[in-house]
C-alpha beads as a LAMMPS data file, in Angstrom:
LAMMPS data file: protein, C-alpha beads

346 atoms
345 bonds

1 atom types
1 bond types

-500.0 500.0 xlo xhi
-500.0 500.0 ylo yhi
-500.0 500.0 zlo zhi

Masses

1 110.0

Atoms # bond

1 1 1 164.217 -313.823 159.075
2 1 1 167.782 -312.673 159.063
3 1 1 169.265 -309.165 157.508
4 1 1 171.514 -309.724 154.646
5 1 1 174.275 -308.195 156.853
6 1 1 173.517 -310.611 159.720
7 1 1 173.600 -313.236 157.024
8 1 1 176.816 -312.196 156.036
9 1 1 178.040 -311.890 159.274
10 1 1 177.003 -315.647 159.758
11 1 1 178.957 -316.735 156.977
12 1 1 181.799 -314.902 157.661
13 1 1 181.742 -317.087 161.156
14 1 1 181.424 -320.311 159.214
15 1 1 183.758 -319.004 157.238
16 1 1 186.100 -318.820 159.842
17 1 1 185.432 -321.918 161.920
18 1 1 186.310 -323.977 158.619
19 1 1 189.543 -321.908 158.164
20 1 1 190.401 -322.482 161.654
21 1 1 189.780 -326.389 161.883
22 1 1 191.728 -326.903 157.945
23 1 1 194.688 -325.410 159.296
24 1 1 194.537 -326.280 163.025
25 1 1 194.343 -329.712 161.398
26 1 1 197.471 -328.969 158.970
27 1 1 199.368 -327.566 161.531
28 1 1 198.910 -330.767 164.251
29 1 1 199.809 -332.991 161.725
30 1 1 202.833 -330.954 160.121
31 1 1 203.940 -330.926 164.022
32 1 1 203.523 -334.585 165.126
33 1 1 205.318 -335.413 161.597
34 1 1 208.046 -333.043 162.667
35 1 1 207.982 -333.828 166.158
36 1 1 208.810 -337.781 165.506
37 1 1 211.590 -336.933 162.536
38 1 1 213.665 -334.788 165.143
39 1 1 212.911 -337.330 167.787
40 1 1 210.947 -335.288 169.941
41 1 1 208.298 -337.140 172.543
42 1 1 204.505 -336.302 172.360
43 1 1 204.953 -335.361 175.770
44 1 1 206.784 -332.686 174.559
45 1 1 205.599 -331.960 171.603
46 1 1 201.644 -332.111 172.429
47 1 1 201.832 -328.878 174.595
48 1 1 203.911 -326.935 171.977
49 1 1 201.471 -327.810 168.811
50 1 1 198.186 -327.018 170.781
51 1 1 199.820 -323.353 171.808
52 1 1 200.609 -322.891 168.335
53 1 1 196.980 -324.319 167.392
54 1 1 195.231 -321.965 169.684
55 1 1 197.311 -319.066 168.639
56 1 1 196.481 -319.900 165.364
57 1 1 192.802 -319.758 165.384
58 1 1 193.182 -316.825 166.965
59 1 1 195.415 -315.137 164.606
60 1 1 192.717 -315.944 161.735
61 1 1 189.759 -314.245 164.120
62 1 1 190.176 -310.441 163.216
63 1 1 191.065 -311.323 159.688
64 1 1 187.406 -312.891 159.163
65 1 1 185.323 -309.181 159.366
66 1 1 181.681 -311.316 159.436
67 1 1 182.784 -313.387 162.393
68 1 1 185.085 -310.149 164.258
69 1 1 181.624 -308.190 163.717
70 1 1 179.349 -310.880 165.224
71 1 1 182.092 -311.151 168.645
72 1 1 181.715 -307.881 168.873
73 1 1 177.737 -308.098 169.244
74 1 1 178.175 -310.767 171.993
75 1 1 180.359 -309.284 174.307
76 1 1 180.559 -305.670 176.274
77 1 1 183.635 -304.174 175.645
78 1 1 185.266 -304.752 178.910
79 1 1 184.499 -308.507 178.279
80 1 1 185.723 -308.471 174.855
81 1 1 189.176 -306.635 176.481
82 1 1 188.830 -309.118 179.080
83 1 1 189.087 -312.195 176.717
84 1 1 191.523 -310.608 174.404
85 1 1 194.146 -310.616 176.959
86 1 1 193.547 -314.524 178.001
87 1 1 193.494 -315.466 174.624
88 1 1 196.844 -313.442 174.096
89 1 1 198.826 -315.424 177.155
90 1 1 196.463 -318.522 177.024
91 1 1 199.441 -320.622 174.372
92 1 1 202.415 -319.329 177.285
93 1 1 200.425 -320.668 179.653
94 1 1 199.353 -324.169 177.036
95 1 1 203.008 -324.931 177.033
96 1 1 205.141 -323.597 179.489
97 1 1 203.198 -325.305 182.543
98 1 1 202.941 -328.677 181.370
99 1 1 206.597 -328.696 180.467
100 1 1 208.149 -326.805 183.570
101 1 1 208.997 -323.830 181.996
102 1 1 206.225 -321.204 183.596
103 1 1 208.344 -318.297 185.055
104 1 1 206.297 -315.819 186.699
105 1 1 208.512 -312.735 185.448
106 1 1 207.799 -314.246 182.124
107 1 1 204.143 -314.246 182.460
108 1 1 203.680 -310.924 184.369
109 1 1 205.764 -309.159 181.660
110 1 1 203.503 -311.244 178.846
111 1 1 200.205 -310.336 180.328
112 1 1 201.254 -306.404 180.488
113 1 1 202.044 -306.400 176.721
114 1 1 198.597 -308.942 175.819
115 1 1 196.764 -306.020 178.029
116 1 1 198.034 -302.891 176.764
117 1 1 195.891 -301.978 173.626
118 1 1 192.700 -303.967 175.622
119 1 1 192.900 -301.971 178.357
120 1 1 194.094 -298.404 177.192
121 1 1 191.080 -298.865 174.120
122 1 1 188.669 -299.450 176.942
123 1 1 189.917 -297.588 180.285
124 1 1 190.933 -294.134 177.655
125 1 1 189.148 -294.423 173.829
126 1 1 190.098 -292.152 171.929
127 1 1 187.984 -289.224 171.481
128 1 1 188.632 -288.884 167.399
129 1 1 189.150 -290.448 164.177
130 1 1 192.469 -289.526 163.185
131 1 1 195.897 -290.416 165.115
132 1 1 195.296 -290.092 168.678
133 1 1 198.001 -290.349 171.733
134 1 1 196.711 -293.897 172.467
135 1 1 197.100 -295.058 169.408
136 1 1 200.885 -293.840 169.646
137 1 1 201.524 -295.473 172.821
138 1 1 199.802 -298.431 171.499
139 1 1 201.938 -298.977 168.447
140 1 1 205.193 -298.123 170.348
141 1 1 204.513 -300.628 173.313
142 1 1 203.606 -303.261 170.794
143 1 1 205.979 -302.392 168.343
144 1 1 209.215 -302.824 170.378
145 1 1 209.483 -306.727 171.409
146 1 1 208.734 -307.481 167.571
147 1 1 211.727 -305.628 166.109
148 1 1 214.562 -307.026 165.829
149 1 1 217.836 -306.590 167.896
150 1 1 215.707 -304.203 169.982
151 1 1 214.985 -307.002 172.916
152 1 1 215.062 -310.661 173.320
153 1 1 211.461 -310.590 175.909
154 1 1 210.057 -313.009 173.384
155 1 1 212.833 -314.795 172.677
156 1 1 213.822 -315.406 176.529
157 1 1 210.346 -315.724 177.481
158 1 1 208.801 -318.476 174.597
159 1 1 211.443 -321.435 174.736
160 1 1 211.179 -324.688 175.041
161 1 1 212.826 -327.348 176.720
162 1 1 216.843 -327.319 177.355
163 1 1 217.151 -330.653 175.364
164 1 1 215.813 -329.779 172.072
165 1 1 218.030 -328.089 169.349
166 1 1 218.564 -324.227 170.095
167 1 1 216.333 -323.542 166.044
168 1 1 213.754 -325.781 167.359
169 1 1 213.363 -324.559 171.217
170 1 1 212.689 -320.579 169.669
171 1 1 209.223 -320.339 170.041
172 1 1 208.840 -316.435 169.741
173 1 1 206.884 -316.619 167.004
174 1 1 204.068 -317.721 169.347
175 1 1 204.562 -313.902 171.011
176 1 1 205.186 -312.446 167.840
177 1 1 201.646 -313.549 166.636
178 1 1 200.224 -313.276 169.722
179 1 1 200.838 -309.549 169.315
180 1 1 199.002 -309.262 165.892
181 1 1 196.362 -311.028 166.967
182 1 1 195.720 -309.079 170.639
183 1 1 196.750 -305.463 168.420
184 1 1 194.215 -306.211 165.434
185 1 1 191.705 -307.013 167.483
186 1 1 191.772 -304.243 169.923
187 1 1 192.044 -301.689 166.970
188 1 1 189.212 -302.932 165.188
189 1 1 186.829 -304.079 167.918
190 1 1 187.812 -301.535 170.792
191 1 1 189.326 -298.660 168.812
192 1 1 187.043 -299.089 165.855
193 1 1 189.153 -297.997 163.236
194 1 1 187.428 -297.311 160.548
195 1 1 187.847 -297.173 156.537
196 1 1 190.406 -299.742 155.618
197 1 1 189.889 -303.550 154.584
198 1 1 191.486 -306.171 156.302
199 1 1 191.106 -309.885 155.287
200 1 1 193.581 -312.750 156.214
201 1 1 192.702 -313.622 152.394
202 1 1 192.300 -311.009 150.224
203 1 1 190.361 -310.699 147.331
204 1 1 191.375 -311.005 143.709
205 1 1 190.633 -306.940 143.576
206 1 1 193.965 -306.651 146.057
207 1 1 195.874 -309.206 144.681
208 1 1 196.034 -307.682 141.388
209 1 1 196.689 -303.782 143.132
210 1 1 199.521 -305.441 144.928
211 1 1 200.660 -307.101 141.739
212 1 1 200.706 -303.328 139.791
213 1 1 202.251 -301.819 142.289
214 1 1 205.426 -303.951 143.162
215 1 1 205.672 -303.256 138.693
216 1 1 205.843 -299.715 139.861
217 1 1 208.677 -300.732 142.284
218 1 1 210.173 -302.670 139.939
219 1 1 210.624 -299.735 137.726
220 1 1 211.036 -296.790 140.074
221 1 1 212.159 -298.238 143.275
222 1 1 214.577 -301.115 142.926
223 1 1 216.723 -298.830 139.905
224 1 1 216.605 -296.177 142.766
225 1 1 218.102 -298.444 145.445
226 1 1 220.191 -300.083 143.340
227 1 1 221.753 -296.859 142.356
228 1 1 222.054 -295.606 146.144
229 1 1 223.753 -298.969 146.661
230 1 1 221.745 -299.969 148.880
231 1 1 220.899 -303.252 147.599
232 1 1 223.759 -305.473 144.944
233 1 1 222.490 -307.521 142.062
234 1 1 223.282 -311.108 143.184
235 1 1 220.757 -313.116 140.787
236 1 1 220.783 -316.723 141.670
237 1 1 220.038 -319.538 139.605
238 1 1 216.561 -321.369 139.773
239 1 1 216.378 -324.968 140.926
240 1 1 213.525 -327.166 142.921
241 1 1 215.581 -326.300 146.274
242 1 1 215.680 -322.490 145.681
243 1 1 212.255 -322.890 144.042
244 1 1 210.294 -324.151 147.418
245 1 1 212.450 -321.785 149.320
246 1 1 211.064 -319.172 147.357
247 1 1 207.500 -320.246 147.708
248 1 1 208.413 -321.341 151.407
249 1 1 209.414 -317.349 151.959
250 1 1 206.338 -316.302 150.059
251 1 1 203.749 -317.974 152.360
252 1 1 205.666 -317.048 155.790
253 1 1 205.783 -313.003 154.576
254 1 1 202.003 -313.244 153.117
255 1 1 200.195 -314.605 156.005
256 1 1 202.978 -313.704 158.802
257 1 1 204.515 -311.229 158.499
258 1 1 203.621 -308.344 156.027
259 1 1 200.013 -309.567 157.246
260 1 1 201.394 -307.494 160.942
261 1 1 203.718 -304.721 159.841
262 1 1 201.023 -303.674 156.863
263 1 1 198.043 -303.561 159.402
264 1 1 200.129 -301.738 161.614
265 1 1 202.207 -299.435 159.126
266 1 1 199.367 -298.953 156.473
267 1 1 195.859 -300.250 157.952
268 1 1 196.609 -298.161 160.901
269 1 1 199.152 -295.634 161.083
270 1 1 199.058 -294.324 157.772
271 1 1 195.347 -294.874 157.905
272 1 1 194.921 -292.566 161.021
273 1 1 197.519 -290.393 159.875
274 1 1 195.811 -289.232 157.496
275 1 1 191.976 -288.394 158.672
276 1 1 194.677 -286.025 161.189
277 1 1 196.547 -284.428 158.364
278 1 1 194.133 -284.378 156.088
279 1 1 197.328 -285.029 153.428
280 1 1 197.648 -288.620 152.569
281 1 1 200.957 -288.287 150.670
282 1 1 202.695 -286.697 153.772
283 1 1 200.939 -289.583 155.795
284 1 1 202.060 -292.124 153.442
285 1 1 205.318 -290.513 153.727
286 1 1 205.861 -291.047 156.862
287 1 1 204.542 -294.452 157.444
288 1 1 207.102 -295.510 154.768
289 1 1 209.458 -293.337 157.253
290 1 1 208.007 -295.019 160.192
291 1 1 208.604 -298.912 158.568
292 1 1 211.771 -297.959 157.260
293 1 1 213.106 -296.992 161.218
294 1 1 212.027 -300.587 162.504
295 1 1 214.270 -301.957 160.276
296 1 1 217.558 -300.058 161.741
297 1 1 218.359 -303.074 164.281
298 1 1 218.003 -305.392 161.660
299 1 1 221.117 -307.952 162.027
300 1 1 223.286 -305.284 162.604
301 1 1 222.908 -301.656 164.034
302 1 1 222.837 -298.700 162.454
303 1 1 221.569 -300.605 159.381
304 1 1 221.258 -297.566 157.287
305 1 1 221.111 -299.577 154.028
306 1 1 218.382 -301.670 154.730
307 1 1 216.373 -298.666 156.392
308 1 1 216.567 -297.055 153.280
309 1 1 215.723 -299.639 151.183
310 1 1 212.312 -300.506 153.185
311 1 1 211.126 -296.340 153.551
312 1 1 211.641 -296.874 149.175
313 1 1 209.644 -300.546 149.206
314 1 1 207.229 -298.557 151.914
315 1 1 206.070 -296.376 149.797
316 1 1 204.791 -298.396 146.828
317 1 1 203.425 -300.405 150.250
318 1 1 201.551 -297.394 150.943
319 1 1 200.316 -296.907 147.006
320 1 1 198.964 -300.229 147.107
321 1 1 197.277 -299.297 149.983
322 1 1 196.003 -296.062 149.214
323 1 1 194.313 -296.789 145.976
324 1 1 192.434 -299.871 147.206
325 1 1 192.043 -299.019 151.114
326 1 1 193.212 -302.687 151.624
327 1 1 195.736 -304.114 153.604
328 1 1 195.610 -307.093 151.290
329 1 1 197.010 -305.251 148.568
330 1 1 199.820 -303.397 150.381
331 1 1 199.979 -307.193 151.633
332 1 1 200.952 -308.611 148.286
333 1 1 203.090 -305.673 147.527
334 1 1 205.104 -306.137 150.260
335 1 1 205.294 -309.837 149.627
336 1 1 206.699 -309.543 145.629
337 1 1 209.324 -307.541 146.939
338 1 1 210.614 -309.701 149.528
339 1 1 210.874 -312.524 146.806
340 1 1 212.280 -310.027 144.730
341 1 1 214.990 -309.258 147.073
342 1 1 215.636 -312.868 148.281
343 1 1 216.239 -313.950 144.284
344 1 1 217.627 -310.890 142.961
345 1 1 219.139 -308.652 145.744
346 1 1 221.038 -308.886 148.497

Bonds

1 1 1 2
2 1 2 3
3 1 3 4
4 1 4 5
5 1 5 6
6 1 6 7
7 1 7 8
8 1 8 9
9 1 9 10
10 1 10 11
11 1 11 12
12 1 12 13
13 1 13 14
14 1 14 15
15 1 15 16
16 1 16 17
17 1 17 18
18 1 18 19
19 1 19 20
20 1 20 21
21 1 21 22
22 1 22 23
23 1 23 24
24 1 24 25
25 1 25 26
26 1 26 27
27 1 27 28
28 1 28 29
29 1 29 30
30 1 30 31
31 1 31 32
32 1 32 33
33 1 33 34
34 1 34 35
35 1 35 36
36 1 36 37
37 1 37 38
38 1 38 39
39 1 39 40
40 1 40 41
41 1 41 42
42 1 42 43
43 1 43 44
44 1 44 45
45 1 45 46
46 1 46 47
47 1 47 48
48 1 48 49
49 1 49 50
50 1 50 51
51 1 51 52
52 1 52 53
53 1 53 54
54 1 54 55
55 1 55 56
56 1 56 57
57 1 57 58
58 1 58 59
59 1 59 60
60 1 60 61
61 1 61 62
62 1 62 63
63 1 63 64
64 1 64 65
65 1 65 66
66 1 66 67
67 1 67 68
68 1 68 69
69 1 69 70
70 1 70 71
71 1 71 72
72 1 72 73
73 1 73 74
74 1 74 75
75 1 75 76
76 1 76 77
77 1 77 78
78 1 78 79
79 1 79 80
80 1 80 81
81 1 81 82
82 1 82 83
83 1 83 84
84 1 84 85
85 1 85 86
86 1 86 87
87 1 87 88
88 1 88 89
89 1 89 90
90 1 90 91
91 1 91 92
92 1 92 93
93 1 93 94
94 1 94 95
95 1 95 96
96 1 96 97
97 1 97 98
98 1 98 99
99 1 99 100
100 1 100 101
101 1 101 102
102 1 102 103
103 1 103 104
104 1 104 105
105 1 105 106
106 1 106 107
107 1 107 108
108 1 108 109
109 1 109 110
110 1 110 111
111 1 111 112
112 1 112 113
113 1 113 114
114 1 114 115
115 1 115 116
116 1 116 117
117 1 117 118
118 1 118 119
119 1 119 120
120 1 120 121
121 1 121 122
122 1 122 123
123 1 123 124
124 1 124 125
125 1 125 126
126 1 126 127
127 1 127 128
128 1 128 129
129 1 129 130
130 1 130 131
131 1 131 132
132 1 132 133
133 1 133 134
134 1 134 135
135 1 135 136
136 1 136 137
137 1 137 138
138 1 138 139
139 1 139 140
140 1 140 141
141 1 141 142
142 1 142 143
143 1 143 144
144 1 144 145
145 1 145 146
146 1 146 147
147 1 147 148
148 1 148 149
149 1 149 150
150 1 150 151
151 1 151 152
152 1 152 153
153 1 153 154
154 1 154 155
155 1 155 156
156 1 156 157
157 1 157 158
158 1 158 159
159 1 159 160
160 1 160 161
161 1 161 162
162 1 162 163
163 1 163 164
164 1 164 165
165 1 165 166
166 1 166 167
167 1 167 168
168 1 168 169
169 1 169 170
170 1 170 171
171 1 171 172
172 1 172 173
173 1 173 174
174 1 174 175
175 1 175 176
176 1 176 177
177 1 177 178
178 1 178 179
179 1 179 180
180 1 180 181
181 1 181 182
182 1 182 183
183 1 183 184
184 1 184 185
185 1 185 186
186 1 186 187
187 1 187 188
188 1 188 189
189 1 189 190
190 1 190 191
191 1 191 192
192 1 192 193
193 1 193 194
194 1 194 195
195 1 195 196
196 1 196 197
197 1 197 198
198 1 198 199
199 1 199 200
200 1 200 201
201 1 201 202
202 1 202 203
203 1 203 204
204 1 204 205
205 1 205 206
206 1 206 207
207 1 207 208
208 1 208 209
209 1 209 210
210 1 210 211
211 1 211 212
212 1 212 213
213 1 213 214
214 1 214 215
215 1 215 216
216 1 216 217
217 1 217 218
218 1 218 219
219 1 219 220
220 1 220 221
221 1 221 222
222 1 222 223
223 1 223 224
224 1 224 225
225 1 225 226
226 1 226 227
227 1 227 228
228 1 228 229
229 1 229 230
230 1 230 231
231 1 231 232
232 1 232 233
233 1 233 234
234 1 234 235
235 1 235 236
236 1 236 237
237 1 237 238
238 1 238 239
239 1 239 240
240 1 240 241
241 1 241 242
242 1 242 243
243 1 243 244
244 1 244 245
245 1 245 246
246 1 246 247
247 1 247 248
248 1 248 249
249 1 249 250
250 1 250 251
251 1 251 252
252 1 252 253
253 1 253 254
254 1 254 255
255 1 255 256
256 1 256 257
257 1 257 258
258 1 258 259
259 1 259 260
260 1 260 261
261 1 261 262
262 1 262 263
263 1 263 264
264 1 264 265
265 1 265 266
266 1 266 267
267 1 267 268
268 1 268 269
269 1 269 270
270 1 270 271
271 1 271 272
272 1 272 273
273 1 273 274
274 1 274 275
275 1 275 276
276 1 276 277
277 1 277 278
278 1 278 279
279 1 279 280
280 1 280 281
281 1 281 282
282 1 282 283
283 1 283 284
284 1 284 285
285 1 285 286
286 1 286 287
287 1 287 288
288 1 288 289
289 1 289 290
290 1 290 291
291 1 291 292
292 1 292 293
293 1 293 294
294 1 294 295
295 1 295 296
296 1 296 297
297 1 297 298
298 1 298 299
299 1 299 300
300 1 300 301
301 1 301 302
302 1 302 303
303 1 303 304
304 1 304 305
305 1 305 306
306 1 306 307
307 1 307 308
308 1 308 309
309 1 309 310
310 1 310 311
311 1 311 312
312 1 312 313
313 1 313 314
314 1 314 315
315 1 315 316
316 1 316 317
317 1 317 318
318 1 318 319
319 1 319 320
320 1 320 321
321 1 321 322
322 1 322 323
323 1 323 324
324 1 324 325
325 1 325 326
326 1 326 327
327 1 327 328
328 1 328 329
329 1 329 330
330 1 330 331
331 1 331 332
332 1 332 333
333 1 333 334
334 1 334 335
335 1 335 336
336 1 336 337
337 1 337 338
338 1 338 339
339 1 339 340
340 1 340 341
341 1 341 342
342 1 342 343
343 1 343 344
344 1 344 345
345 1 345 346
């Protein structure tokens, strides 16, 4: 007979496998749809939606905790590193071959960043709880092709071919992903970071933290950076078009990308930060600091504004974190404000 945690465990992987195949499913037919509207051959199109399907599934893998636990029972730790960093350049290698696009500088330079946190967790753990010099290096490394105006790796590296339209043939997102999923799984699995909850859904529990704290911002932080001028007050109307733009923007921060920068900024540095300090304002502080300096290149650099605008929002990112030790709540706090600042700010 089976534990009740091994039972869990068993339905968190069932769980997960019927996640994966709804929205593997979703996303092939979304693509093929797309794919004939812009006029774009299955031949071409095939090897581009199954890298996107496989980077998918294994986006959603470290955000199911039953199924992440029951990987971790079936393979050593060098194996586990081992598959991490195949998984992480397997979609480069799904579509770049097939359509003539495999450079070998390209994949060299994307299996060094898929093997950084694998390797370093396994080759040199780190010896405590708190904020350790690998986990430094590991941030930093996989930090830097993500942010914006900092380098153009991804960019240069996931494109398709010459003939499609220059929005369509940007297929960074694949790296960008690929990143969260490598990084979240090396930190839990390899690192084993401990006390925080992370969930590609969240429960009701964070949704309603999130929702209490972006009030908080509402009343404390948005007066504050309206009066620093670092946002205007450009309210726009409400219509269907700006109303599925809205919810359009909602989905893409949610499960994209707050789901990264709040397991990075929250789940794990201020997280670590503070089992080292022993101070988890100051540690909150400065992983509101920390998310605040990523956004310096954004569009334009020095963006002062908007860095100062996201350390404010990074705080009440970091409340919602610290009361429910979820990165689903810091998750919907960070989402709000986004809307917030799409329909109210500019």
């Amino acid at each position: 007979m089976s534990s009740e945690p091994e039972g869990r465990d068993a339905g968190g992987l069932r769980a997960y496998i019927v996640t994966a195949v709804v929205l593997d499913t979703l996303l092939a037919a979304a693509g093929f749809i797309y794919g004939g509207q812009e006029g774009i051959s299955p031949a071409v199109s095939t090897p581009i939606i199954i890298a996107f399907l496989v980077q998918a599934a294994m986006l959603l893998l470290p955000g199911f905790p039953g199924a992440r636990k029951l990987v971790e029972q079936a393979f050593a730790p060098r194996t586990l590193a081992a598959l991490l960093v195949a998984g992480g350049i397997a979609p480069y290698l799904i579509f770049s071959i097939p359509l003539g696009l495999f450079s070998a500088k390209n994949f060299l330079g994307l299996f060094a960043l898929a093997s950084v946190a694998p390797a370093l967790f396994v080759l040199a753990p780190p010896k405590k709880r708190g904020l350790a010099w690998q986990d430094v290096v590991v941030i930093a490394l996989l930090a830097a092709p993500v942010i914006s105006g900092l380098t153009s790796f991804l960019i240069d590296a996931y494109r398709g071919p010459l003939d499609l339209p220059e929005d369509i043939r940007r297929l960074d997102v694949l790296g960008k992903l690929m990143v969260i999923s490598v990084g979240s799984m090396a930190f839990f699995s390899l690192r084993g970071i401990e006390d925080v909850d992370f969930r590609f859904f969240p429960s009701w529990k964070d949704l309603k933290t999130g929702a209490r704290h972006f009030l908080y911002y509402l009343a404390i932080g948005a007066p504050l950076s309206l009066a620093m001028g670092l946002v205007a007050w450009t309210p726009r109307a409400i219509d269907w078009e700006l109303a599925a733009d809205l919810a359009g923007t909602a989905l893409g921060i949610f499960f994209a990308t707050a789901l990264g920068e709040e397991l990075c900024f929250r789940g794990i540095l201020q997280n670590l930060l503070e089992k080292t300090l022993r101070k988890p304002l100051l540690a909150q502080a400065i992983g509101a600091a920390a998310f605040g300096a990523v956004h310096l290149t954004f569009r334009t650099f020095p963006n002062w504004e908007f860095t100062l605008a996201a350390m404010i929002a990074g705080w009440f990112y970091g409340n919602a974190f610290r009361e429910g030790r979820s990165v689903g709540a810091a998750r919907a706090t960070h989402t709000l404000v986004v809307l917030t600042w799409s329909f109210l700010f500019r």
